[in-house]
C-alpha positions as CSV (number, residue, x, y, z in Angstrom):
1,X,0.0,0.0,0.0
2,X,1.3,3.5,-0.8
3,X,0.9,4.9,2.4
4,X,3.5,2.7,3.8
5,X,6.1,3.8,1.1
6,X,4.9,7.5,2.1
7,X,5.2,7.2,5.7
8,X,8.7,5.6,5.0
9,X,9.5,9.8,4.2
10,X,8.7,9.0,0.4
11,X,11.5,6.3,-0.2
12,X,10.3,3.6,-2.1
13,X,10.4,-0.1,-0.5
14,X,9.9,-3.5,-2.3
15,X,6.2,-4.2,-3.2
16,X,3.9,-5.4,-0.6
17,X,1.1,-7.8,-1.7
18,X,-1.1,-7.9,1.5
19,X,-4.8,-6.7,0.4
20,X,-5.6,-4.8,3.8
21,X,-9.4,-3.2,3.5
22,X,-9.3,-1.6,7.1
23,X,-8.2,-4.6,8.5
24,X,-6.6,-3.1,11.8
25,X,-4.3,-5.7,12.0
26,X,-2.9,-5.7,8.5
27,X,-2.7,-2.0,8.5
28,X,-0.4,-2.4,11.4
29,X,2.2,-4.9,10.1
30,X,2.1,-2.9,6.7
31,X,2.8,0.6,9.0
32,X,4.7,-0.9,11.0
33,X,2.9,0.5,14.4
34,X,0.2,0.1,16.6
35,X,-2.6,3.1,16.0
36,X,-4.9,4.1,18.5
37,X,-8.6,4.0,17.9
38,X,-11.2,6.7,18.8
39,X,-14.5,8.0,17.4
40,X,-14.3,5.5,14.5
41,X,-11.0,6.6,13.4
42,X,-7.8,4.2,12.6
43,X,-4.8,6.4,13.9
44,X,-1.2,6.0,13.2
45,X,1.5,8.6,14.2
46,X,5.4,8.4,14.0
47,X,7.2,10.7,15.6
48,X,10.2,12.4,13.7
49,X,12.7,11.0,16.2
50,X,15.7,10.5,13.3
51,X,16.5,14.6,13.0
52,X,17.3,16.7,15.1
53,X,15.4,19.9,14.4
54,X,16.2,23.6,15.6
55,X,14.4,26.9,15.8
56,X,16.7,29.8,16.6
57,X,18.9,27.1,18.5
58,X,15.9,26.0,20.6
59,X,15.6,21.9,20.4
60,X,11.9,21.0,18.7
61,X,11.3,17.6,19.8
62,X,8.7,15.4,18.2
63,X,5.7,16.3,19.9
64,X,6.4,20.2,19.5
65,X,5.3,19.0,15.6
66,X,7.5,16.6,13.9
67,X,5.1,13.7,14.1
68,X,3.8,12.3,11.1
69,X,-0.4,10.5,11.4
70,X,-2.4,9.1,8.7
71,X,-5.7,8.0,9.8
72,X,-8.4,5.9,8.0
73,X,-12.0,6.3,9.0
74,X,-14.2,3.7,7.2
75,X,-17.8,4.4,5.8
76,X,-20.1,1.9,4.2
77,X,-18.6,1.7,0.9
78,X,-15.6,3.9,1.0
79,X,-13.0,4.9,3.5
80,X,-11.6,8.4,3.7
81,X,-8.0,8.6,4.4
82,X,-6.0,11.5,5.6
83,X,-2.5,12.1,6.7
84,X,0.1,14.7,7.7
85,X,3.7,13.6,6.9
86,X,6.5,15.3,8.5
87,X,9.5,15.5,6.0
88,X,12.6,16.9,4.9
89,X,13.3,19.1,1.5
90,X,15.0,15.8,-0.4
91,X,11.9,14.0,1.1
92,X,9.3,15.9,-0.5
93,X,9.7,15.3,-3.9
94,X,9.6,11.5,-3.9
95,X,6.5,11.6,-1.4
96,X,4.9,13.8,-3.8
97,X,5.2,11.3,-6.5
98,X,4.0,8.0,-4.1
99,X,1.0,10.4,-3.3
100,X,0.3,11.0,-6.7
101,X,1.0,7.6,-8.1
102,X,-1.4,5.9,-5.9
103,X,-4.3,8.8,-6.7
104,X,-4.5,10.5,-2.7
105,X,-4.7,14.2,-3.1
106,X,-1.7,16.1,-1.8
107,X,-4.0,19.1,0.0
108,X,-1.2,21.1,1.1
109,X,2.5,21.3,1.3
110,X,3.6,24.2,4.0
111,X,5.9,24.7,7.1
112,X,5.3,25.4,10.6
113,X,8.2,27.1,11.9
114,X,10.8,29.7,10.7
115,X,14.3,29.5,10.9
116,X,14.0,25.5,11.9
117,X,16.9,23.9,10.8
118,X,17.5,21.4,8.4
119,X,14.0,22.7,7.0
120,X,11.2,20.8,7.4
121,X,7.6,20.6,5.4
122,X,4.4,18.9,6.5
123,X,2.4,17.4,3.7
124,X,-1.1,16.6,3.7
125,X,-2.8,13.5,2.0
126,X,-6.5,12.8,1.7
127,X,-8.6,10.5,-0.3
128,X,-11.6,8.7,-0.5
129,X,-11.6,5.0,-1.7
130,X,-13.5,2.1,-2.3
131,X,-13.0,-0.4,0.7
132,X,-12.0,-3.4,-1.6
133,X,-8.9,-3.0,-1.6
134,X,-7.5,0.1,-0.3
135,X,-4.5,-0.1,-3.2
136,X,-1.1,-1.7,-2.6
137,X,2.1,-0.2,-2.5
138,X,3.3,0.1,-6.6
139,X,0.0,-0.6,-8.0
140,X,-2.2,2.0,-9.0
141,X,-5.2,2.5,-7.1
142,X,-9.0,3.8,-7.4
143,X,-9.3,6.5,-8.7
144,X,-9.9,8.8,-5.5
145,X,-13.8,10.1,-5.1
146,X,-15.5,7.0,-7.1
């Protein structure tokens, strides 16, 4: 699924051929995480805990803002998906591209501090797809919004 290959900071892994629905438990091993579940809403968030990230020489640590979530919310024929991804500047492009690819909507693209060093960009992803399957890492998906 592409959201694995996203939340890997847009590098791109070997194929994975699980179909996961909203299977909480195939989700997981695919993500890699446990989420947390409230209101109907599949959560997973990784914190940014491999950069070290200064404003003005001030330490931001991750839960200052440099923690990743998607989160899948499912509905009787479709489940929306959302997600803000936490990257760096050589990240962004190739995240793009995975967004893209597998037909999620890349809503925004933006910062949340000034002066932060290395720089850092938050991207949002959003989509709505049919529940069987929610596409696979490196195959193309539904089109988003059936």
């Amino acid at each position: 699924m592409v959201l694995a290959a996203i939340w890997r900071r847009g590098k791109k892994q070997a194929p994975i051929r699980s179909e996961v629905g909203l299977d909480q438990q195939a989700l997981e091993v695919l993500i890699g995480i446990h989420p947390t579940f409230k209101d109907n809403v599949l959560k997973f968030s990784l914190p940014r805990k491999d950069v070290r990230v200064t404003v003005d020489g001030f330490d931001i640590i991750p839960f200052m803002g440099l923690t990743s979530w998607v989160a899948f919310r499912k509905g009787t024929e479709h489940a929306t998906v959302m997600g803000d991804l936490v990257l760096l500047e050589d990240e962004v492009g190739p995240a793009v591209a995975s967004a893209v690819d597998a037909n999620l909507y890349v809503t925004a693209l933006h910062n949340h501090f000034i002066r932060q060093e290395p720089s850092v960009l938050f991207m949002h992803v959003e989509a709505t797809v049919s529940l069987t399957p929610l596409p696979r890492y490196g195959e193309a998906g539904p089109s988003p919004r059936q």
